[in-house]
C-alpha positions as CSV (number, residue, x, y, z in Angstrom):
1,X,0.0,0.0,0.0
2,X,2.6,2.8,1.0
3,X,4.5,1.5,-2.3
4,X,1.9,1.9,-4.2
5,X,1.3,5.2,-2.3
6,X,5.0,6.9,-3.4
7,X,4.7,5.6,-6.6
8,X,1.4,7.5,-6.7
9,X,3.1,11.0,-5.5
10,X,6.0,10.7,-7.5
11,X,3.3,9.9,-10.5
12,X,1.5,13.1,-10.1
13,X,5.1,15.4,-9.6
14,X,5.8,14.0,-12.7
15,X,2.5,15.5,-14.3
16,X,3.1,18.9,-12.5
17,X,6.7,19.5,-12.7
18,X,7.1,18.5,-16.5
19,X,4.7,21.0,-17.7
20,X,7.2,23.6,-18.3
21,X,6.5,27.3,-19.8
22,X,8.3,30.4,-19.1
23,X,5.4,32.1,-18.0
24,X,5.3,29.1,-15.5
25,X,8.5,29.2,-14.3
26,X,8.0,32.9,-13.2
27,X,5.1,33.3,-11.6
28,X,5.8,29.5,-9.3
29,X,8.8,30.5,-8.4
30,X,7.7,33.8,-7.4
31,X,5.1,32.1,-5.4
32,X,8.0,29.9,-4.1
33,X,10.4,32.7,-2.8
34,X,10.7,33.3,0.9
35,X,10.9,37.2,0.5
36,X,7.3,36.8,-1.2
37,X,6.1,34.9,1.9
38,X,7.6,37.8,3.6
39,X,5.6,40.3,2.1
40,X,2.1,38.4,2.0
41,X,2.8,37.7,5.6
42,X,3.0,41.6,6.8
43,X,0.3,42.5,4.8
44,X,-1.8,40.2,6.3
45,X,-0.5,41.4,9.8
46,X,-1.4,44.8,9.0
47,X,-4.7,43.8,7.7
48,X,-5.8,41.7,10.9
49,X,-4.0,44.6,13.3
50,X,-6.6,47.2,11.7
51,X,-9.9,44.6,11.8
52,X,-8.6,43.9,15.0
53,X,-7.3,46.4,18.3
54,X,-4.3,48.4,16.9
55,X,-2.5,48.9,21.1
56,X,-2.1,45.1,20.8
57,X,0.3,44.9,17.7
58,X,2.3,43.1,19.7
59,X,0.2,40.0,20.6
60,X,-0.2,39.6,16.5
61,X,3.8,40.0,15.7
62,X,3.9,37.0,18.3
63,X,1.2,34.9,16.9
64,X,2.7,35.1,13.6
65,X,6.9,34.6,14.6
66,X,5.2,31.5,17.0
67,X,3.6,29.9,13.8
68,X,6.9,30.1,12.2
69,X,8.9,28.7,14.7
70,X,6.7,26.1,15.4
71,X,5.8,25.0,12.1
72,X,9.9,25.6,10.5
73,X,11.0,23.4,13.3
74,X,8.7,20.4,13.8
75,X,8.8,20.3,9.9
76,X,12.4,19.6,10.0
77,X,13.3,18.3,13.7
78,X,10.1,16.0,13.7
79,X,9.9,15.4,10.1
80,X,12.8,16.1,7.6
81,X,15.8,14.6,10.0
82,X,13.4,11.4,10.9
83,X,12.2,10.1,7.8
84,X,14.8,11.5,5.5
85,X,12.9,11.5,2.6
86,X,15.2,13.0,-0.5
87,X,13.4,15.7,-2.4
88,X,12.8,14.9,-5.9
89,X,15.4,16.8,-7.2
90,X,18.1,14.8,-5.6
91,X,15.9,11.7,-6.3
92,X,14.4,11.9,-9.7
93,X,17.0,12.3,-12.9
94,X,14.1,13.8,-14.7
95,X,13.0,16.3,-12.1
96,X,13.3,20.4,-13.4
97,X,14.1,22.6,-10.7
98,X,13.7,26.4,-10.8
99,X,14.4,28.9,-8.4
100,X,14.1,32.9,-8.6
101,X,17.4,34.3,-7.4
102,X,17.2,38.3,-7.0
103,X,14.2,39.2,-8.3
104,X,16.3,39.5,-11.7
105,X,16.6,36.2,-13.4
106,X,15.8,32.7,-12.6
107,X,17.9,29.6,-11.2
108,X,17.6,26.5,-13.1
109,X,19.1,22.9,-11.7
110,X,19.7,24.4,-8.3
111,X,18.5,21.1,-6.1
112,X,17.7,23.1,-2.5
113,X,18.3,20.6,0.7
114,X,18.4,17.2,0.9
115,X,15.2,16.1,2.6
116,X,12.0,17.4,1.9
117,X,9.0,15.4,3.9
118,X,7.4,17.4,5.0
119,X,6.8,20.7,3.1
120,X,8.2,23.7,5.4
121,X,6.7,26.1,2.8
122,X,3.5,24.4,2.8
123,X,3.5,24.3,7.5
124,X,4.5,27.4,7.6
125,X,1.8,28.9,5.1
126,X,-0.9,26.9,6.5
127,X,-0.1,27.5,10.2
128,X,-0.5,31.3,9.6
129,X,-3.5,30.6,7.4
130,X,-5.3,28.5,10.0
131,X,-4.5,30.6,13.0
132,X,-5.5,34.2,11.5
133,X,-8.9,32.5,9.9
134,X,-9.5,31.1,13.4
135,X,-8.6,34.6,15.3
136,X,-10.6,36.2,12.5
137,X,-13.4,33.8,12.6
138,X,-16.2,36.7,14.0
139,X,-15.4,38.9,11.3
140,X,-17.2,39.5,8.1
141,X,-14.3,38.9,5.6
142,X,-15.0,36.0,3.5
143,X,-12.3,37.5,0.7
144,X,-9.8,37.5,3.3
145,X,-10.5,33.6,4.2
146,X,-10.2,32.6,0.2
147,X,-7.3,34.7,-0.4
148,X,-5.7,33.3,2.0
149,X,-6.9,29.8,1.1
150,X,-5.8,30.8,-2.3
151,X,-2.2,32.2,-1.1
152,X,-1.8,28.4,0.3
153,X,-2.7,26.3,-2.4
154,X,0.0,28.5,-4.9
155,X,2.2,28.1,-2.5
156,X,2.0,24.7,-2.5
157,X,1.6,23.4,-6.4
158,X,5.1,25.7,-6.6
159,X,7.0,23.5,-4.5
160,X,6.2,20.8,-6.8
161,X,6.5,22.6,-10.0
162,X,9.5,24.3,-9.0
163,X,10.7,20.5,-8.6
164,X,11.4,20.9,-4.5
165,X,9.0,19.0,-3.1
166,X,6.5,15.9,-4.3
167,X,2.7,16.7,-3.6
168,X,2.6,14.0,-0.7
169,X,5.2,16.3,1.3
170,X,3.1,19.9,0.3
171,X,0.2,17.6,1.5
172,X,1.6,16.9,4.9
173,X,2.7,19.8,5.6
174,X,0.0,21.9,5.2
175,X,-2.2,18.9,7.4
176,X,0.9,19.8,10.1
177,X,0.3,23.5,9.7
178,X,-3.7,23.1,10.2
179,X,-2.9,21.5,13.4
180,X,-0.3,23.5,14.4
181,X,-2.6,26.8,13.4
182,X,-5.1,25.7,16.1
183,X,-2.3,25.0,18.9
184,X,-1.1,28.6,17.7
185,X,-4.7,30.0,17.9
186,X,-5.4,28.4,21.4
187,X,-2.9,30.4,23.2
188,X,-3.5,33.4,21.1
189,X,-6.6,32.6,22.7
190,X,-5.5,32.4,26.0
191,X,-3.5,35.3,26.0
192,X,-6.3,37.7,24.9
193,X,-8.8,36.8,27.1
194,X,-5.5,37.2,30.2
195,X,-5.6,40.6,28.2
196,X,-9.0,41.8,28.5
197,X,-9.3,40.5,31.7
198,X,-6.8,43.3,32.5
199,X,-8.4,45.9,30.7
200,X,-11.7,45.0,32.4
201,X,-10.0,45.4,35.9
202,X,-8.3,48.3,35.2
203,X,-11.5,49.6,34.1
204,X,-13.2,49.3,37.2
């Protein structure tokens, strides 16, 4: 069964990552680069600081540097260094890899690490996407939800176009990052309602 199950994965890379155009190329890998995570990521910050209470900026900058250090290190701790599962571009002759370098031209045959299961792009995205749906759950912003939903799922098929990752590793991680979002959420949680407890004392 889990033979039949890598063959599977390795199956559908093939279909994804041999599909190549130069439009392609671009906008994946753009979806692929850290400093574009970067960017989405403070935007959304910004966004759920101003639907939210502006004089606890801080509480968000936490939530969001606590889904990245959760997600980046059970994704490789947990995950990478146990099952050592080589990416497909140190596995697979045939795999393309492509990577933008600079913002000015792109990388081709660059092979990234050695291990790739699970996704770290895919737990990180999803942690962040989880935890600010959940902490934005009471507000009226149904765009926000699907562009976020939408962010993820880029993120993801680039990995495995940009030949770094098969879609069983994009897969698990993003299931890590949903759990790991609701861990991230709960003391969010916790902390907030520690913080308008204060307010409400202080009030009195």
């Amino acid at each position: 069964m889990l033979e039949e199950l890598l063959a599977l994965d390795i199956e559908v890379f093939r279909a994804i990552n041999s599909h190549r155009s130069g439009f392609w190329d671009w906008f994946f890998s753009i979806f692929s680069a850290h400093i574009t995570i970067g960017i989405v990521v403070a935007l959304i910050t910004f966004y759920v600081m101003y639907k939210k209470i502006w004089k606890y900026w801080y509480l968000y900058i936490l939530v969001i540097a606590l889904c990245f250090l959760l997600a980046d290190r059970i994704s490789v701790i947990c995950f990478k260094d146990v099952f050592c599962r080589l990416r497909p571009s140190h596995a697979l002759s045939d795999a393309v890899t492509v990577k933008l370098k600079h913002y000015h031209y792109l990388i081709y045959d660059n092979k990234g690490g050695l291990y790739g299961f699970v996704s770290s792009h895919a737990a990180n995205t999803f942690t962040i996407i989880t935890s600010m749906i959940l902490i934005m759950r009471k507000e009226k912003v149904k765009i926000f939800y699907c562009l976020l939903i939408l962010w993820g799922l880029l993120t993801g098929i680039s990995r495995v176009y940009c030949g770094y990752h098969y879609p069983g590793d994009v897969l698990c991680g993003a299931l890590l990052g949903i759990v790991l979002g609701f861990v991230v959420f709960a003391i969010y949680n916790a902390v907030a309602i520690k913080l308008n407890l204060k307010e409400k004392s202080k009030n009195q």
